[in-house]
C-alpha positions in Angstrom: 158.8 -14.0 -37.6 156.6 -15.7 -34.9 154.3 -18.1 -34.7 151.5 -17.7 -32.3 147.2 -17.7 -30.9 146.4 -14.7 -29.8 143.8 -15.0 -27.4 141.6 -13.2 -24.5 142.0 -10.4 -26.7 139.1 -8.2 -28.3 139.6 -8.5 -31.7 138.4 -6.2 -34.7 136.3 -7.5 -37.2 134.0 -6.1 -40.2 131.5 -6.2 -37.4 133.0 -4.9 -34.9 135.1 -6.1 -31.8 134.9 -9.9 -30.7 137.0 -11.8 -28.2 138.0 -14.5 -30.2 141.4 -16.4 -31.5 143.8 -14.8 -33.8 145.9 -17.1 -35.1 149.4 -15.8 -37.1 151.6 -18.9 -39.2 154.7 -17.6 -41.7 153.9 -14.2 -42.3 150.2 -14.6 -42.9 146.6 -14.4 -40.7 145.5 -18.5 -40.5 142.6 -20.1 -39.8 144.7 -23.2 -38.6 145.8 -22.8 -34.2 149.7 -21.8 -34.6 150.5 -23.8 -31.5 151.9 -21.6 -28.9 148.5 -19.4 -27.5 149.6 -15.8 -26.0 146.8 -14.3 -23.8 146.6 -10.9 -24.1 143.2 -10.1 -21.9 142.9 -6.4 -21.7 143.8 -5.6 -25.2 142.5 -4.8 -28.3 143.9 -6.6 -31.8 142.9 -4.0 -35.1 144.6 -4.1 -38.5 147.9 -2.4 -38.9 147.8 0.9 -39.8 148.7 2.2 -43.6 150.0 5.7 -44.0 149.3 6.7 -47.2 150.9 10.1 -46.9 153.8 11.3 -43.7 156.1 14.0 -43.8 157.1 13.6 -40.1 160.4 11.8 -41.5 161.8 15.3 -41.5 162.2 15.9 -38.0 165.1 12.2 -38.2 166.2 13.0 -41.5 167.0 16.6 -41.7 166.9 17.9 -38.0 169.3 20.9 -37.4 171.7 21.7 -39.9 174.8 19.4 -39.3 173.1 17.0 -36.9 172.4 13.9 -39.6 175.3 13.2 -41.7 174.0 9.2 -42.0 170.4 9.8 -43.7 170.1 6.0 -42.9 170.3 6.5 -39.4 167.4 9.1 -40.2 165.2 6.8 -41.8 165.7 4.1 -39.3 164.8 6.8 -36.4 161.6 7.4 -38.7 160.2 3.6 -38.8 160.8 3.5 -34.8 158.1 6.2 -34.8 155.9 4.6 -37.4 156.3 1.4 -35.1 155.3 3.2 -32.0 152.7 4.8 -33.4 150.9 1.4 -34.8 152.1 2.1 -38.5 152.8 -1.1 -40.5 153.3 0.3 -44.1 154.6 4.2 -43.9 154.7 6.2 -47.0 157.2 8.7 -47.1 155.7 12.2 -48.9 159.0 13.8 -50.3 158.8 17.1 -52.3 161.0 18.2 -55.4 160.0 22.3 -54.9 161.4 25.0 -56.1 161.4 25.8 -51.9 164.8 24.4 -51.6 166.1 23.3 -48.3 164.8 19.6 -47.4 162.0 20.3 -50.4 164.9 20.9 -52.5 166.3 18.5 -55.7 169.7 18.0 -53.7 167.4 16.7 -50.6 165.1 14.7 -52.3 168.1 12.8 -54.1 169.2 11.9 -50.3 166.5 10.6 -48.8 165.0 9.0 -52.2 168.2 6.7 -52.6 168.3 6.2 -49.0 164.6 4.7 -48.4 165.7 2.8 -51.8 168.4 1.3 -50.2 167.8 0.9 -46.8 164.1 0.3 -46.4 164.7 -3.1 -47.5 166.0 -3.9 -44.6 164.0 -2.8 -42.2 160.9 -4.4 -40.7 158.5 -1.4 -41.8 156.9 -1.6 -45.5 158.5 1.8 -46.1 158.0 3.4 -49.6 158.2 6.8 -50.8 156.2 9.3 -52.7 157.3 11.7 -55.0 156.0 15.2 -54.0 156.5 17.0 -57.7 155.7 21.2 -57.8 154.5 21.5 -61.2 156.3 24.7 -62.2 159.8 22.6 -62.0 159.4 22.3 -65.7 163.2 21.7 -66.1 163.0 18.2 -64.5 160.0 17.1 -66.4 161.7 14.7 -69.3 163.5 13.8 -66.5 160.9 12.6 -63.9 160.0 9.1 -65.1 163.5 7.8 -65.1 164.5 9.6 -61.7 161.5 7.6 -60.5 162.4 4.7 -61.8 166.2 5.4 -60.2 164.4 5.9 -57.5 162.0 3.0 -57.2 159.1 5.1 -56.9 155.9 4.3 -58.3 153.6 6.6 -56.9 153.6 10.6 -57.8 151.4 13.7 -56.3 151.3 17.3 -57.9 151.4 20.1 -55.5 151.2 24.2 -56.3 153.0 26.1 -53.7 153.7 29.3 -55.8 152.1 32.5 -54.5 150.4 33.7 -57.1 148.1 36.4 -55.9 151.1 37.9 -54.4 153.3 37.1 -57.9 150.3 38.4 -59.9 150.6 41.7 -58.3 154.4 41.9 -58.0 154.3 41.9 -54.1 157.1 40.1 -51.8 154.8 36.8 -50.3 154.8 36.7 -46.4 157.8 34.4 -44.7 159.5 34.2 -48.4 163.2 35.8 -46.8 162.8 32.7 -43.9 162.1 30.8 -46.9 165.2 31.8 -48.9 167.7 31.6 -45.9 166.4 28.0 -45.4 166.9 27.4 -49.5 170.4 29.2 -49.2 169.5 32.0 -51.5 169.6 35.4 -50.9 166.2 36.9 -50.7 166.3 38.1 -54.0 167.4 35.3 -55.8 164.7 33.7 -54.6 162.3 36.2 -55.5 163.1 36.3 -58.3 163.0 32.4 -59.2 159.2 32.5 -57.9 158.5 35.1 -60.8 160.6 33.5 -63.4 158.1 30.3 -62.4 155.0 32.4 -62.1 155.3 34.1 -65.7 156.1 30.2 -67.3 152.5 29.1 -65.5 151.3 28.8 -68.9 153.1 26.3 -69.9 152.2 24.0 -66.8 148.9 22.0 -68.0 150.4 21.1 -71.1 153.5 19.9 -69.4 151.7 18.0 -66.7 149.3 16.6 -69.4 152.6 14.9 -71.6 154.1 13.5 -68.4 151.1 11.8 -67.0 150.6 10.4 -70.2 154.4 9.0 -70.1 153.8 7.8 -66.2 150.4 6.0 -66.7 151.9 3.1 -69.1 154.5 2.3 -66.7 152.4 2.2 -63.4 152.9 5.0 -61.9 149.6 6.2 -59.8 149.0 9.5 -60.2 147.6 12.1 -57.4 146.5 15.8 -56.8 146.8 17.8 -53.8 144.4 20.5 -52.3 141.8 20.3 -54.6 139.5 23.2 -54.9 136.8 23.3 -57.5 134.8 21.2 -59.4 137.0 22.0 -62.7 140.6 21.3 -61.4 139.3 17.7 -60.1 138.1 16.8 -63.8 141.4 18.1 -65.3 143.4 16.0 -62.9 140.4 12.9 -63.4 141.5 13.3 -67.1 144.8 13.2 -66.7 145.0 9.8 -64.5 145.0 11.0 -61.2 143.0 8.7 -59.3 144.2 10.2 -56.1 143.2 13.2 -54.2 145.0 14.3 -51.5 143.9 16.4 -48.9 141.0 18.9 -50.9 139.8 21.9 -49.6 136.3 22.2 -50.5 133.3 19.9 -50.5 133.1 20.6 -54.2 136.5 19.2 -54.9 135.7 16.3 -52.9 132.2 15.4 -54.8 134.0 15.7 -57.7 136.5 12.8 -56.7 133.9 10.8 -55.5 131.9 11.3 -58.3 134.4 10.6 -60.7 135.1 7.4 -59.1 138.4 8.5 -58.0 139.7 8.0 -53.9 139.9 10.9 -51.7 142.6 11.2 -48.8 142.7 13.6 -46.0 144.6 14.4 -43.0 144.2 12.7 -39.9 145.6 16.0 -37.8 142.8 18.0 -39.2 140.5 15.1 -38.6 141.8 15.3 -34.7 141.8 19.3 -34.7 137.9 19.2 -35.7 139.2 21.5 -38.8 142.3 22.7 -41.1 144.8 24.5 -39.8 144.7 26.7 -43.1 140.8 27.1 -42.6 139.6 24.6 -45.7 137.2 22.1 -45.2 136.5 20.2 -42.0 138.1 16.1 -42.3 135.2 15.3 -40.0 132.2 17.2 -42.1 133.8 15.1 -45.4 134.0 12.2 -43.3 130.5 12.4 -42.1 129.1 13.0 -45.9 131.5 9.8 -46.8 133.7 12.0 -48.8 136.8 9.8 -47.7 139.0 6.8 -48.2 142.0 6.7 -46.5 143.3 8.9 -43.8 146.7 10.1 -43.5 149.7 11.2 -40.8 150.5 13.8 -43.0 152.8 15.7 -40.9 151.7 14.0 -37.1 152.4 9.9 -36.7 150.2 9.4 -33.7 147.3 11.1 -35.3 145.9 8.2 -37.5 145.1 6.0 -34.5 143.9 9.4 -32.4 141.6 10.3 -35.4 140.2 6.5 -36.0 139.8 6.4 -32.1 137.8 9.6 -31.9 135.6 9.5 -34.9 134.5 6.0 -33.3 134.4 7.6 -29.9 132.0 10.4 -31.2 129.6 8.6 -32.8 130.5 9.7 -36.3 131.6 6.2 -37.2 131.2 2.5 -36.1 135.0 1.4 -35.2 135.7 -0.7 -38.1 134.2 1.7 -40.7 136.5 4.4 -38.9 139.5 2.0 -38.4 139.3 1.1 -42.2 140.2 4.9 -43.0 143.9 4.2 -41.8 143.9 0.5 -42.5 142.2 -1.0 -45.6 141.2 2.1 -47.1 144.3 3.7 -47.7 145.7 -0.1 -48.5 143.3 0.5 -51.6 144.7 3.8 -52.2 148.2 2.0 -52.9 146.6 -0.7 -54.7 147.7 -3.5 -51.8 145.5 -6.2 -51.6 147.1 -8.4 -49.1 146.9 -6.2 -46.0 144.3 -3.9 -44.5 142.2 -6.6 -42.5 142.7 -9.3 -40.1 140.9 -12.1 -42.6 142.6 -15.5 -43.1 145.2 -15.0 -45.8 146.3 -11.5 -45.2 149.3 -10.2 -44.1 149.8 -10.8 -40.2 150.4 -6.4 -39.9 149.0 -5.9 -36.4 148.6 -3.1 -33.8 147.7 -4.2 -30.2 146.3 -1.2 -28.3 145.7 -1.8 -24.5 142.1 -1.6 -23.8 141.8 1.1 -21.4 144.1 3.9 -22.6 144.3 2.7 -26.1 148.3 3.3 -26.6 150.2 1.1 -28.9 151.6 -2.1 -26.8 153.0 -3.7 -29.9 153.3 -3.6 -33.6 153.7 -6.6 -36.1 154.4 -6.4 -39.9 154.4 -9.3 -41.6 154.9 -11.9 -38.2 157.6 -10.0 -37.2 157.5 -7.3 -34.4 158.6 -3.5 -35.2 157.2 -2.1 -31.2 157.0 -3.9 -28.3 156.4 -2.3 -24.6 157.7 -3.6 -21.6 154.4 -4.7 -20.3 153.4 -6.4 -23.6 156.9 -7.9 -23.8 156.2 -9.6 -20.8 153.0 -11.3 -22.1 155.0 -12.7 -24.7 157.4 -13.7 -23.4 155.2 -16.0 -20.6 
C-alpha cells in the first residue's frame, strides 16, 4: 500500500477531466497532501474499473485439456489480465449447465472453491457469480447452501435449452461438439436435453421457491437475455433486480421501468451490435437503458467501450466511464468504490493520454499493473 500526490495528471471528475491533485493515504482517496507528490504529466487518472460480469477466466482456468492441473495458478493468470486491462473488482460469471465441460457441476466446484480460497490473497477484489440454468432442478434444495460453501452471494438464471429444436424433436446445431466437450456420447446427451425440455413445466415454480429462500439471506438475484415485457415482470416479482444482457428494447424498458438495473456487454457495445443479432448496447445506451457495462467474455473491452461511446459523442466521459465504474459498483451494491471522491477506495486506472492503454492499476493503495514507463515515474 502507497502513500502518494498524484499530480500533472488529468484527472476524472463528475464534471469531466481536470488537472488537479490526487491525493491517496491508507487505502482510501484523501483530501489531506500524502507527502510524497508523483508527476504523471501525460496521463489520465479515472476510477477503477468494476466488472460486473467476465467469463474470460476460462481461457487460465480451463485451457486445453491437461494443461492446468493448479486452478490457482489459473485464477492468479486471470487477475494479471483484469490488472492489465484497468479492472479493480473482477466478477467471475461461472455456470452450473446441464452443458457439461467447464459449464459443468464438477467444474464449477473447482473454480468456486478456488476463487474462495485464493482470491483472498490476491490484490484484485475478485468474487464470483453463480451462473444457475434453471432446468437443473436436481440441485435446487441444494443451491443456497452450495452458495453459501461457496461464498457466493450473487446468482443469475440463464436458459440455454434449445427448445424450438426440442419441441420438434430435431438434433440442435453443434450439440455432438457439445457432447464430446461434456464427455457424453452424442446420445446421451440428447437425450438429457429432452428429459430437461419435457420437465420445463416445472421450472417457474421451482425458480419461484428458491428465490424466495435466497432473498432473506442476501443473495442478489439476476436474469439473463431478457426478451419481452412479461418475462422481465416475472423475474421483477421474483427479486431479480438485475438484468443481464437483454435482447430487446422491450425487455429493457421493462427493467428500467420497474426500477430494476440493466447490464450489457461492453463487446457488443464495441462491435456497434450483438453478435447473436439482439439489440444494439449502443441504441440502449443512447435511450439510457443501462447501468453498468460488462467484459462479459473480452477484458479490454470495458475501457475500449467507455473510450468510444465518449469518443463518438454518445456520452460525456464521465457519464460513459461510470458504466464500468460506479455504475456496475451499484449493481453489486458497493458503496465505497466507483469514483475518485474523498473517502473512497483508492481503485485507480492510469491510462496514458495519447494512446489511452493502461499504465497502471491500483486497488485499494496497492498496485496490481504497472508498465515499465510508468514504473519509472514512480519510482523518480
Amino acid at each position: 500500500m502507497v502513500n502518494l500526490d498524484i499530480v500533472g495528471a488529468e484527472v476524472l471528475h463528475p464534471d469531466g477531466m481536470r488537472r488537479e491533485p490526487l491525493s491517496v493515504a491508507d487505502g482510501r482517496i484523501t483530501q489531506e497532501r500524502a507527502g510524497r507528490s508523483v508527476d504523471l504529466t501525460g496521463f489520465m487518472v479515472l476510477p477503477g474499473i468494476v466488472d460486473v460480469h467476465g467469463d474470460g477466466h476460462e481461457r487460465h482456468m480451463a485451457p486445453r485439456r491437461g494443461a492446468m492441473k493448479q486452478m490457482d495458478e489459473g485464477l492468479v493468470a486471470t487477475e494479471a489480465e483484469l490488472a492489465a486491462n484497468g479492472v479493480t473488482t473482477g466478477v467471475i460469471a461461472q455456470f452450473v449447465s446441464w452443458e457439461g465441460g467447464v459449464r459443468g457441476e464438477e467444474y464449477a466446484e473447482q473454480v468456486f472453491c478456488t476463487i474462495r480460497d485464493t482470491a483472498p490473497s490476491l490484490v484484485t477484489d475478485i468474487r464470483a457469480q453463480l451462473r444457475l440454468e434453471m432446468h437443473m432442478l436436481h440441485l435446487y434444495e441444494d443451491v443456497p447452501d452450495m452458495m453459501t460453501r461457496w461464498g457466493i452471494d450473487y446468482i443469475v438464471f440463464n436458459d440455454h435449452l434449445p427448445h424450438d429444436k426440442l419441441s420438434k424433436g430435431k438434433q440442435p446445431a453443434g450439440h455432438i461438439t457439445q457432447a464430446l466437450r461434456a464427455r457424453r456420447s452424442p446420445e446421451a446427451h440428447y437425450a438429457l436435453m429432452m428429459e430437461l425440455y419435457e420437465r420445463a413445466g416445472e421450472v417457474p415454480d421451482a425458480v419461484d421457491k428458491l428465490c424466495a429462500v435466497l432473498r432473506p439471506r442476501g443473495v442478489r438475484i439476476g436474469s439473463h437475455d431478457d426478451a419481452t415485457k412479461q418475462g422481465r415482470a416475472d423475474w421483477h416479482a421474483r427479486g431479480a433486480q438485475v438484468a443481464e444482457f437483454p435482447e430487446t428494447i422491450e425487455a429493457a424498458e421493462a427493467t428500467r421501468d420497474a426500477g430494476d438495473l440493466i447490464v450489457l456487454g461492453s463487446p457488443n457495445a464495441v462491435r456497434g451490435g450483438s453478435h447473436k443479432r439482439n439489440v444494439s448496447a449502443v441504441d440502449l445506451i443512447s435511450m439510457g437503458l443501462c447501468d453498468a457495462l460488462a467484459s462479459d467474455y473480452h477484458y479490454p473491452s470495458p475501457r475500449r467501450a467507455a473510450l468510444m461511446l465518449a469518443q463518438s459523442g454518445v456520452l460525456p466521459l464521465p457519464e460513459a466511464w461510470a458504466l464500468i465504474s460506479s455504475g456496475p459498483a451499484a449493481v453489486l451494491g458497493l458503496t465505497d468504490r466507483g469514483t475518485l471522491a474523498p473517502g473512497q477506495r483508492a481503485d485507480i486506472v492510469i491510462l496514458d493520454s495519447q494512446t489511452k492503454r493502461v499504465a497502471a492499476t491500483m486497488v485499494e493503495g496497492t498496485f496490481s499493473y504497472v508498465t515499465g514507463g510508468m514504473a519509472e515515474r514512480l519510482l523518480g
